[in-house]
C-alpha positions in Angstrom: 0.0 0.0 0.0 1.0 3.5 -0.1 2.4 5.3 2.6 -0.3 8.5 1.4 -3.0 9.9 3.2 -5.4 11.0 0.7 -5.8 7.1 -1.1 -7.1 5.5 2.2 -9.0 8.6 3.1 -10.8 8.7 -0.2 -11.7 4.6 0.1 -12.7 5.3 4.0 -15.2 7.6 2.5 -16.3 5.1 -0.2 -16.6 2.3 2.6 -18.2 4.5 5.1 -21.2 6.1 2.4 -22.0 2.8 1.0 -21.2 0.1 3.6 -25.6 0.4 4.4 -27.1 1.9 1.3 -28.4 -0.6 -1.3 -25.5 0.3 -3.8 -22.7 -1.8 -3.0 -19.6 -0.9 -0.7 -17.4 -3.7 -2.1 -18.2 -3.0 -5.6 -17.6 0.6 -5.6 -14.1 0.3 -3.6 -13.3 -2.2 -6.5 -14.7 0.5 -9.0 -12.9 3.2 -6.8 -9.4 1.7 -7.1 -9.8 0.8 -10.7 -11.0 4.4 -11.9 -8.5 6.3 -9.9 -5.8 4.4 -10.8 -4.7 2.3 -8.2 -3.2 -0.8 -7.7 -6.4 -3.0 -6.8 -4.8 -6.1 -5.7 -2.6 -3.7 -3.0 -5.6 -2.4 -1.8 -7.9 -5.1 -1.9 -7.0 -6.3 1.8 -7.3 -2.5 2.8 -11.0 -2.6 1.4 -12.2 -5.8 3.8 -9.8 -4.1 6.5 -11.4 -0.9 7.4 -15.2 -2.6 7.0 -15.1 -2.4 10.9 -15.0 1.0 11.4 -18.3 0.8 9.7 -20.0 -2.1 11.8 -18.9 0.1 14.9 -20.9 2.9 13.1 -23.7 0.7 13.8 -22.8 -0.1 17.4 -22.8 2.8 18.5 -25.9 3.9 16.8 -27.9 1.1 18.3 -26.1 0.9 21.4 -29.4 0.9 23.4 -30.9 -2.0 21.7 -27.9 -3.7 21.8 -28.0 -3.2 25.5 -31.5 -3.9 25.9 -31.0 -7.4 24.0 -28.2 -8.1 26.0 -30.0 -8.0 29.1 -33.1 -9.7 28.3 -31.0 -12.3 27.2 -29.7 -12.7 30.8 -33.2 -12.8 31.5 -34.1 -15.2 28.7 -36.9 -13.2 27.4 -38.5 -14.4 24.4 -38.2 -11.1 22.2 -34.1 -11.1 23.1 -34.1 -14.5 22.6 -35.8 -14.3 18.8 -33.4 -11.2 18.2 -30.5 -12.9 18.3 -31.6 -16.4 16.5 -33.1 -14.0 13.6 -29.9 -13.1 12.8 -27.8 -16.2 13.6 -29.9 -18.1 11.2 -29.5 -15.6 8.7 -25.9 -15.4 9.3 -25.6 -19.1 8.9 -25.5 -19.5 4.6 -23.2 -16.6 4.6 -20.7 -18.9 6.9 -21.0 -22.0 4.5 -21.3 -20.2 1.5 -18.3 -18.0 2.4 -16.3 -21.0 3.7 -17.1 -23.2 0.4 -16.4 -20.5 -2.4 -14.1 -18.3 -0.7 -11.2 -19.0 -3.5 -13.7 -18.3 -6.1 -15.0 -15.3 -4.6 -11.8 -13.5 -4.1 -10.9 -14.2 -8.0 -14.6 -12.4 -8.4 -13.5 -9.4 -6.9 -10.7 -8.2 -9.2 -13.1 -8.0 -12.1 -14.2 -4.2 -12.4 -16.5 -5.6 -15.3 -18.6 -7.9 -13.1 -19.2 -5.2 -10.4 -20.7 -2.9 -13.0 -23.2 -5.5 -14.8 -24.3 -6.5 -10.9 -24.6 -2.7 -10.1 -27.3 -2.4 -13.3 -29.0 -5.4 -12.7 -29.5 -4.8 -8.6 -30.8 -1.6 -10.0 -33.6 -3.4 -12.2 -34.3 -5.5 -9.1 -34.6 -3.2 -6.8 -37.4 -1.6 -9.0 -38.9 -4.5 -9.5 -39.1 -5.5 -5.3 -40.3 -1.8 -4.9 -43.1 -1.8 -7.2 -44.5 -5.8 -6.3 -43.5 -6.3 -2.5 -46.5 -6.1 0.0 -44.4 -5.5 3.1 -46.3 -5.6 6.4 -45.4 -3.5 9.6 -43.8 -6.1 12.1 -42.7 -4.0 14.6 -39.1 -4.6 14.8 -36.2 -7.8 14.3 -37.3 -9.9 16.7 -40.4 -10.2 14.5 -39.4 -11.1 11.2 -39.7 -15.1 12.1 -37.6 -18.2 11.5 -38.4 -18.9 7.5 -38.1 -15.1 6.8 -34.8 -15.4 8.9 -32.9 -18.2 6.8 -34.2 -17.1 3.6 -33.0 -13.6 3.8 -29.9 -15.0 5.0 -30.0 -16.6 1.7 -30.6 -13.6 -0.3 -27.5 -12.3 1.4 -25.2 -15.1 -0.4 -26.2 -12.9 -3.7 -23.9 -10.7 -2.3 -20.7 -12.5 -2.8 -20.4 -11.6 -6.6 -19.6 -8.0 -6.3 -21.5 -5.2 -7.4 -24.8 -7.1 -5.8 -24.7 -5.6 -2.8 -25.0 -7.3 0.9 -27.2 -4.7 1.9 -29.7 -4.2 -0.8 -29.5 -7.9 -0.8 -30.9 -8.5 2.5 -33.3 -5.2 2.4 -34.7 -6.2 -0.7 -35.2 -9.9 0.0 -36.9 -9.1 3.5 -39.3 -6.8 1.6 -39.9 -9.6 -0.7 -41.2 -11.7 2.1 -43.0 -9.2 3.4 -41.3 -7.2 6.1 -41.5 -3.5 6.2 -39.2 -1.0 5.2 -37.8 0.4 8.4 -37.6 -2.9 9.9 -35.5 -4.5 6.7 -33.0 -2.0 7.3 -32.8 -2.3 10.2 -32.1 -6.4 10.0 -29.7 -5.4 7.4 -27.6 -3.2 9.5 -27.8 -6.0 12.7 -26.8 -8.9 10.4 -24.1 -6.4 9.1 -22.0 -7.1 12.5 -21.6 -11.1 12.9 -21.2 -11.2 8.6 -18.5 -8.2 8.1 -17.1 -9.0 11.4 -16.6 -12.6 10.3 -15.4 -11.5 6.1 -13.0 -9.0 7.8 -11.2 -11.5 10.3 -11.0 -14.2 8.0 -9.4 -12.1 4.8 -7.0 -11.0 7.6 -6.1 -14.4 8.7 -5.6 -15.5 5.1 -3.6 -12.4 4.2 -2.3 -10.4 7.1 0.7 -11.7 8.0 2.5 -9.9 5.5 0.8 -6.2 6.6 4.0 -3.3 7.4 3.7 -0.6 9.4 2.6 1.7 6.9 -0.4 -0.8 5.8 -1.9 -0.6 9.4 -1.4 3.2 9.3 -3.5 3.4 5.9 -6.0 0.4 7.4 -6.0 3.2 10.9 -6.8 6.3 8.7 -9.2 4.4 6.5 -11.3 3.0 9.5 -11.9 6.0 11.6 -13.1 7.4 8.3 -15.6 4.8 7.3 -16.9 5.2 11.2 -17.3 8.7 11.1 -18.9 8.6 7.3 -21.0 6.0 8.1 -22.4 7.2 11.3 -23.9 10.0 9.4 -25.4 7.9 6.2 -26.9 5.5 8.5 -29.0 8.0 9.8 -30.3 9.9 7.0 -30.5 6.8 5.0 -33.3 5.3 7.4 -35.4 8.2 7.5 -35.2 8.5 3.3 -36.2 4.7 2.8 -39.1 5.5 5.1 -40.3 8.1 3.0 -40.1 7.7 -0.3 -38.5 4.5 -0.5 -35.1 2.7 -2.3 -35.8 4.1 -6.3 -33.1 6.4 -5.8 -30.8 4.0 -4.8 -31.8 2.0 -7.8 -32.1 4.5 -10.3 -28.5 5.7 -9.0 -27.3 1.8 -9.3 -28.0 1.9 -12.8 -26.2 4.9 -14.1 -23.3 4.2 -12.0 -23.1 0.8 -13.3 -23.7 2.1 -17.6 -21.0 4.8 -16.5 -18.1 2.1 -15.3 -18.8 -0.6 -17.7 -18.2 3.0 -20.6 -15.5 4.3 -18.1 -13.3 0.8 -18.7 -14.4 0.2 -22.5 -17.0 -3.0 -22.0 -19.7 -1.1 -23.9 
Protein backbone atom coordinates (compact mmCIF):
# COMPACT_ATOMS: atom_id res chain seq x y z
CA UNK A 1 0.00 0.00 0.00
CA UNK A 2 1.03 3.45 -0.09
CA UNK A 3 2.38 5.27 2.59
CA UNK A 4 -0.26 8.55 1.36
CA UNK A 5 -2.99 9.86 3.17
CA UNK A 6 -5.43 11.02 0.68
CA UNK A 7 -5.81 7.08 -1.07
CA UNK A 8 -7.10 5.54 2.18
CA UNK A 9 -9.00 8.64 3.12
CA UNK A 10 -10.80 8.68 -0.24
CA UNK A 11 -11.66 4.61 0.07
CA UNK A 12 -12.67 5.27 3.95
CA UNK A 13 -15.23 7.56 2.51
CA UNK A 14 -16.25 5.08 -0.20
CA UNK A 15 -16.64 2.31 2.56
CA UNK A 16 -18.19 4.49 5.09
CA UNK A 17 -21.19 6.07 2.37
CA UNK A 18 -22.02 2.81 0.96
CA UNK A 19 -21.24 0.10 3.55
CA UNK A 20 -25.63 0.41 4.39
CA UNK A 21 -27.12 1.95 1.31
CA UNK A 22 -28.38 -0.58 -1.26
CA UNK A 23 -25.52 0.27 -3.82
CA UNK A 24 -22.67 -1.78 -2.99
CA UNK A 25 -19.57 -0.87 -0.70
CA UNK A 26 -17.41 -3.69 -2.09
CA UNK A 27 -18.23 -3.03 -5.60
CA UNK A 28 -17.56 0.59 -5.59
CA UNK A 29 -14.09 0.33 -3.63
CA UNK A 30 -13.26 -2.16 -6.47
CA UNK A 31 -14.68 0.49 -8.98
CA UNK A 32 -12.92 3.20 -6.80
CA UNK A 33 -9.42 1.66 -7.13
CA UNK A 34 -9.76 0.84 -10.71
CA UNK A 35 -10.99 4.45 -11.88
CA UNK A 36 -8.49 6.26 -9.89
CA UNK A 37 -5.83 4.40 -10.79
CA UNK A 38 -4.68 2.31 -8.16
CA UNK A 39 -3.21 -0.84 -7.70
CA UNK A 40 -6.44 -2.97 -6.82
CA UNK A 41 -4.76 -6.12 -5.73
CA UNK A 42 -2.58 -3.74 -2.99
CA UNK A 43 -5.62 -2.37 -1.80
CA UNK A 44 -7.91 -5.07 -1.89
CA UNK A 45 -6.99 -6.26 1.83
CA UNK A 46 -7.34 -2.54 2.81
CA UNK A 47 -11.01 -2.61 1.40
CA UNK A 48 -12.22 -5.79 3.81
CA UNK A 49 -9.76 -4.12 6.50
CA UNK A 50 -11.39 -0.93 7.38
CA UNK A 51 -15.21 -2.55 6.97
CA UNK A 52 -15.12 -2.43 10.87
CA UNK A 53 -14.98 1.02 11.40
CA UNK A 54 -18.28 0.78 9.70
CA UNK A 55 -19.96 -2.14 11.77
CA UNK A 56 -18.86 0.09 14.87
CA UNK A 57 -20.90 2.87 13.12
CA UNK A 58 -23.72 0.73 13.79
CA UNK A 59 -22.81 -0.08 17.38
CA UNK A 60 -22.76 2.81 18.50
CA UNK A 61 -25.94 3.88 16.79
CA UNK A 62 -27.91 1.10 18.30
CA UNK A 63 -26.08 0.90 21.44
CA UNK A 64 -29.38 0.90 23.42
CA UNK A 65 -30.94 -1.99 21.71
CA UNK A 66 -27.92 -3.69 21.78
CA UNK A 67 -27.96 -3.15 25.48
CA UNK A 68 -31.49 -3.85 25.88
CA UNK A 69 -30.97 -7.36 23.98
CA UNK A 70 -28.24 -8.13 26.04
CA UNK A 71 -29.97 -7.95 29.05
CA UNK A 72 -33.10 -9.66 28.26
CA UNK A 73 -31.02 -12.35 27.18
CA UNK A 74 -29.67 -12.69 30.76
CA UNK A 75 -33.21 -12.78 31.50
CA UNK A 76 -34.05 -15.25 28.71
CA UNK A 77 -36.89 -13.19 27.45
CA UNK A 78 -38.50 -14.42 24.40
CA UNK A 79 -38.17 -11.09 22.15
CA UNK A 80 -34.08 -11.07 23.13
CA UNK A 81 -34.15 -14.50 22.63
CA UNK A 82 -35.75 -14.33 18.78
CA UNK A 83 -33.38 -11.19 18.21
CA UNK A 84 -30.45 -12.85 18.28
CA UNK A 85 -31.61 -16.38 16.47
CA UNK A 86 -33.06 -14.03 13.63
CA UNK A 87 -29.91 -13.05 12.82
CA UNK A 88 -27.78 -16.17 13.55
CA UNK A 89 -29.90 -18.06 11.19
CA UNK A 90 -29.52 -15.57 8.67
CA UNK A 91 -25.89 -15.37 9.35
CA UNK A 92 -25.62 -19.10 8.94
CA UNK A 93 -25.48 -19.53 4.60
CA UNK A 94 -23.16 -16.59 4.57
CA UNK A 95 -20.72 -18.89 6.95
CA UNK A 96 -21.04 -21.96 4.49
CA UNK A 97 -21.29 -20.23 1.46
CA UNK A 98 -18.25 -18.00 2.45
CA UNK A 99 -16.29 -21.02 3.65
CA UNK A 100 -17.06 -23.18 0.42
CA UNK A 101 -16.41 -20.53 -2.41
CA UNK A 102 -14.05 -18.32 -0.72
CA UNK A 103 -11.24 -18.98 -3.49
CA UNK A 104 -13.68 -18.32 -6.09
CA UNK A 105 -15.03 -15.34 -4.60
CA UNK A 106 -11.83 -13.49 -4.05
CA UNK A 107 -10.95 -14.19 -8.02
CA UNK A 108 -14.56 -12.37 -8.45
CA UNK A 109 -13.46 -9.44 -6.88
CA UNK A 110 -10.66 -8.19 -9.21
CA UNK A 111 -13.08 -8.01 -12.09
CA UNK A 112 -14.18 -4.23 -12.43
CA UNK A 113 -16.53 -5.58 -15.32
CA UNK A 114 -18.59 -7.90 -13.09
CA UNK A 115 -19.24 -5.15 -10.42
CA UNK A 116 -20.73 -2.89 -12.95
CA UNK A 117 -23.15 -5.52 -14.78
CA UNK A 118 -24.35 -6.48 -10.94
CA UNK A 119 -24.61 -2.75 -10.12
CA UNK A 120 -27.35 -2.38 -13.28
CA UNK A 121 -29.00 -5.37 -12.67
CA UNK A 122 -29.47 -4.79 -8.61
CA UNK A 123 -30.83 -1.55 -9.97
CA UNK A 124 -33.63 -3.36 -12.19
CA UNK A 125 -34.32 -5.49 -9.11
CA UNK A 126 -34.55 -3.25 -6.83
CA UNK A 127 -37.42 -1.61 -9.02
CA UNK A 128 -38.87 -4.49 -9.45
CA UNK A 129 -39.09 -5.51 -5.32
CA UNK A 130 -40.34 -1.81 -4.91
CA UNK A 131 -43.06 -1.79 -7.24
CA UNK A 132 -44.48 -5.82 -6.30
CA UNK A 133 -43.50 -6.31 -2.51
CA UNK A 134 -46.54 -6.13 0.01
CA UNK A 135 -44.41 -5.49 3.13
CA UNK A 136 -46.27 -5.58 6.36
CA UNK A 137 -45.35 -3.51 9.62
CA UNK A 138 -43.80 -6.13 12.05
CA UNK A 139 -42.71 -4.03 14.61
CA UNK A 140 -39.13 -4.58 14.80
CA UNK A 141 -36.18 -7.80 14.31
CA UNK A 142 -37.27 -9.88 16.73
CA UNK A 143 -40.44 -10.21 14.49
CA UNK A 144 -39.36 -11.10 11.19
CA UNK A 145 -39.65 -15.07 12.07
CA UNK A 146 -37.56 -18.23 11.54
CA UNK A 147 -38.45 -18.87 7.52
CA UNK A 148 -38.07 -15.11 6.83
CA UNK A 149 -34.84 -15.37 8.89
CA UNK A 150 -32.92 -18.18 6.81
CA UNK A 151 -34.24 -17.12 3.56
CA UNK A 152 -33.01 -13.57 3.85
CA UNK A 153 -29.92 -14.99 4.97
CA UNK A 154 -30.02 -16.60 1.66
CA UNK A 155 -30.63 -13.61 -0.33
CA UNK A 156 -27.54 -12.29 1.43
CA UNK A 157 -25.16 -15.10 -0.40
CA UNK A 158 -26.17 -12.88 -3.71
CA UNK A 159 -23.90 -10.68 -2.30
CA UNK A 160 -20.73 -12.52 -2.85
CA UNK A 161 -20.42 -11.60 -6.59
CA UNK A 162 -19.57 -7.97 -6.31
CA UNK A 163 -21.47 -5.18 -7.40
CA UNK A 164 -24.85 -7.07 -5.80
CA UNK A 165 -24.72 -5.58 -2.81
CA UNK A 166 -25.04 -7.32 0.95
CA UNK A 167 -27.19 -4.71 1.93
CA UNK A 168 -29.70 -4.22 -0.76
CA UNK A 169 -29.53 -7.92 -0.80
CA UNK A 170 -30.86 -8.48 2.52
CA UNK A 171 -33.34 -5.23 2.41
CA UNK A 172 -34.73 -6.17 -0.66
CA UNK A 173 -35.15 -9.86 0.04
CA UNK A 174 -36.91 -9.12 3.47
CA UNK A 175 -39.27 -6.82 1.61
CA UNK A 176 -39.95 -9.56 -0.69
CA UNK A 177 -41.18 -11.74 2.14
CA UNK A 178 -42.98 -9.18 3.39
CA UNK A 179 -41.26 -7.22 6.05
CA UNK A 180 -41.46 -3.47 6.25
CA UNK A 181 -39.25 -1.01 5.25
CA UNK A 182 -37.82 0.45 8.35
CA UNK A 183 -37.57 -2.94 9.95
CA UNK A 184 -35.52 -4.50 6.66
CA UNK A 185 -33.01 -1.96 7.32
CA UNK A 186 -32.75 -2.34 10.18
CA UNK A 187 -32.12 -6.39 10.04
CA UNK A 188 -29.74 -5.41 7.41
CA UNK A 189 -27.64 -3.24 9.51
CA UNK A 190 -27.82 -6.02 12.69
CA UNK A 191 -26.82 -8.85 10.41
CA UNK A 192 -24.13 -6.45 9.06
CA UNK A 193 -22.02 -7.12 12.52
CA UNK A 194 -21.59 -11.10 12.88
CA UNK A 195 -21.24 -11.19 8.62
CA UNK A 196 -18.48 -8.21 8.08
CA UNK A 197 -17.06 -9.01 11.43
CA UNK A 198 -16.61 -12.57 10.32
CA UNK A 199 -15.41 -11.46 6.06
CA UNK A 200 -13.00 -9.01 7.77
CA UNK A 201 -11.24 -11.50 10.30
CA UNK A 202 -10.98 -14.16 7.98
CA UNK A 203 -9.37 -12.05 4.79
CA UNK A 204 -7.04 -11.02 7.60
CA UNK A 205 -6.12 -14.42 8.67
CA UNK A 206 -5.56 -15.53 5.07
CA UNK A 207 -3.61 -12.39 4.22
CA UNK A 208 -2.28 -10.38 7.13
CA UNK A 209 0.72 -11.74 7.96
CA UNK A 210 2.48 -9.94 5.48
CA UNK A 211 0.84 -6.22 6.57
CA UNK A 212 4.04 -3.30 7.36
CA UNK A 213 3.72 -0.61 9.36
CA UNK A 214 2.62 1.69 6.92
CA UNK A 215 -0.39 -0.83 5.77
CA UNK A 216 -1.94 -0.59 9.38
CA UNK A 217 -1.41 3.18 9.34
CA UNK A 218 -3.49 3.44 5.92
CA UNK A 219 -6.03 0.38 7.40
CA UNK A 220 -6.02 3.23 10.88
CA UNK A 221 -6.80 6.30 8.69
CA UNK A 222 -9.24 4.43 6.55
CA UNK A 223 -11.29 3.00 9.53
CA UNK A 224 -11.94 5.97 11.55
CA UNK A 225 -13.08 7.39 8.33
CA UNK A 226 -15.60 4.84 7.27
CA UNK A 227 -16.90 5.25 11.16
CA UNK A 228 -17.30 8.67 11.06
CA UNK A 229 -18.92 8.61 7.31
CA UNK A 230 -20.96 5.95 8.12
CA UNK A 231 -22.42 7.15 11.31
CA UNK A 232 -23.91 10.04 9.36
CA UNK A 233 -25.39 7.91 6.18
CA UNK A 234 -26.93 5.50 8.49
CA UNK A 235 -29.04 8.04 9.81
CA UNK A 236 -30.26 9.91 6.95
CA UNK A 237 -30.49 6.77 5.01
CA UNK A 238 -33.25 5.32 7.42
CA UNK A 239 -35.39 8.21 7.50
CA UNK A 240 -35.21 8.55 3.33
CA UNK A 241 -36.22 4.65 2.78
CA UNK A 242 -39.05 5.53 5.08
CA UNK A 243 -40.27 8.09 3.05
CA UNK A 244 -40.05 7.66 -0.32
CA UNK A 245 -38.53 4.51 -0.52
CA UNK A 246 -35.08 2.73 -2.34
CA UNK A 247 -35.85 4.11 -6.33
CA UNK A 248 -33.10 6.41 -5.75
CA UNK A 249 -30.85 3.97 -4.80
CA UNK A 250 -31.83 1.97 -7.78
CA UNK A 251 -32.09 4.49 -10.27
CA UNK A 252 -28.48 5.74 -9.03
CA UNK A 253 -27.29 1.82 -9.30
CA UNK A 254 -27.98 1.90 -12.79
CA UNK A 255 -26.18 4.95 -14.15
CA UNK A 256 -23.33 4.22 -11.96
CA UNK A 257 -23.08 0.82 -13.32
CA UNK A 258 -23.72 2.10 -17.60
CA UNK A 259 -20.95 4.78 -16.49
CA UNK A 260 -18.13 2.13 -15.31
CA UNK A 261 -18.80 -0.61 -17.74
CA UNK A 262 -18.16 2.96 -20.62
CA UNK A 263 -15.54 4.28 -18.11
CA UNK A 264 -13.29 0.77 -18.72
CA UNK A 265 -14.44 0.19 -22.48
CA UNK A 266 -17.03 -3.00 -21.99
CA UNK A 267 -19.74 -1.10 -23.92
Amino acid sequence: MASDIITPILLGIVEGVTEYLPVSSTGHLILATELLGYDAEKWALFNIAIQPGAILAIIVLYWRTFWDVFQGLLRWEASAVAFVRNLLLAFFPAVVLGLAFGDHIETLLENAVVVCWSLIIGGFAILLVERLAKPKDLGGVAEVGVRNSIMIGLVQCLAMVPGVSRSGATILGAMAFGVDRKTAAEFSFFLAVPTLTGATVLQLYKHGGGMTGEDMQAIAIGFVVSFIVALAVVKGFVAIVSRIGFAPFAWYRIVAGAAGLFWLGAI
